[in-house]
N, C-alpha and C positions, 0 to 999 in steps of 0.2 A: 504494500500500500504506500510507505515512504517511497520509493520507485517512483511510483505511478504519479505522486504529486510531486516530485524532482524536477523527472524526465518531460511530462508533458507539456509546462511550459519552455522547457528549451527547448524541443522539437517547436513549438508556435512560435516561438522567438525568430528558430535557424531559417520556418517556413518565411517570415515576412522580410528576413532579409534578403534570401532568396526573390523573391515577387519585388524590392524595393530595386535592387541591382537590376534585372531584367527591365523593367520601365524607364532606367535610366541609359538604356544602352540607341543606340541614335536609329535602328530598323525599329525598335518599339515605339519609337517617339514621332516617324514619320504619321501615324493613324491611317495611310493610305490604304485599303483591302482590295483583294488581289493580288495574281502575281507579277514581280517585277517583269516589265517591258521593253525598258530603255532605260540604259544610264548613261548622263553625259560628261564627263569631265572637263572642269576649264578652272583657269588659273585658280580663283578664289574658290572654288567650290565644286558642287558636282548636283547638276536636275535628277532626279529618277524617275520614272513614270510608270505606274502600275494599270494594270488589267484587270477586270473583273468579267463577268457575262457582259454586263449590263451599263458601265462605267467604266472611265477612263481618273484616275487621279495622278496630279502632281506635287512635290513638294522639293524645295531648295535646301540643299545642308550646306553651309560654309565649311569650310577643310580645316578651319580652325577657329572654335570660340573668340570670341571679343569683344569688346566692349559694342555697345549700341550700334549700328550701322544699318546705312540702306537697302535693302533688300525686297527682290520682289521673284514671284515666279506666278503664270499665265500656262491656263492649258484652253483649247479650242476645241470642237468638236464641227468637223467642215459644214459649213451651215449653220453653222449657231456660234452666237453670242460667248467673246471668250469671257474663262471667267479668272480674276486678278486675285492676288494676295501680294500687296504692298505696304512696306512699313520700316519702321527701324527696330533689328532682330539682335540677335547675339550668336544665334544659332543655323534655325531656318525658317525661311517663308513659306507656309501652305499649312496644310495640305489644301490644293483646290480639287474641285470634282465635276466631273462632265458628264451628261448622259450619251453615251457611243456604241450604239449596239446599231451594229452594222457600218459603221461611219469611220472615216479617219480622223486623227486628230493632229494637233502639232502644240509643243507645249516652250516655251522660253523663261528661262531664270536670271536673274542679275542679282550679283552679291558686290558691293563696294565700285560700281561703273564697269566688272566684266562681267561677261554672260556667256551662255549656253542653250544650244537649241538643238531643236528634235527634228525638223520638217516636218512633212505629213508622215506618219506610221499608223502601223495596225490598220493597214487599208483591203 
């Protein structure tokens, strides 16, 4: 019985450190669902672009933390209205989301005046 009330909050402990680590890792933090599509690298950063059925998302990571700076990244779906995530970040801009079933899209990011782009894919 002393076991039992030992052990079971260290196991709850070791569990939420595990689960805090994991949300901090930068694939958890994108939110984007789906699987990855496109990735683009350029100097300050890198766009990635995920697939689902039904949706297309994008989201910016800068390749290194830093203070505030400008940042934005845009995905499109051919025909439709792009849609933006612009701001001053630290990290990354987005996640944005598109309806793309059956459709191509093309998605562009800018972290501190350089950027990154996709053209049309998934066509």
């Amino acid at each position: 019985m002393l076991v039992r009330l030992l052990v079971l909050p260290l196991v709850a402990a070791l569990g939420l450190v595990l689960s805090d680590s994991a949300l901090n890792s930068a694939d958890a933090a994108t939110a984007c669902a789906g699987r990855p599509a496109k990735k683009v690298d350029f100097k300050t950063g890198e766009l990635r672009v995920y697939k689902s059925r039904s949706y297309a998302c994008a989201v910016a990571i800068a390749k290194k933390p830093a203070p505030r700076r400008k940042m934005s990244v845009l995905i499109q779906a051919r025909g439709g209205s792009p849609v933006v995530d612009s701001g001053t970040y630290t990290r990354q801009a987005g996640p944005v989301t598109v309806h793309a079933l059956n459709r191509c899209v093309r998605a562009t990011a800018t972290i501190s005046g350089k950027s990154g782009s996709t053209g049309w894919i998934l066509c």
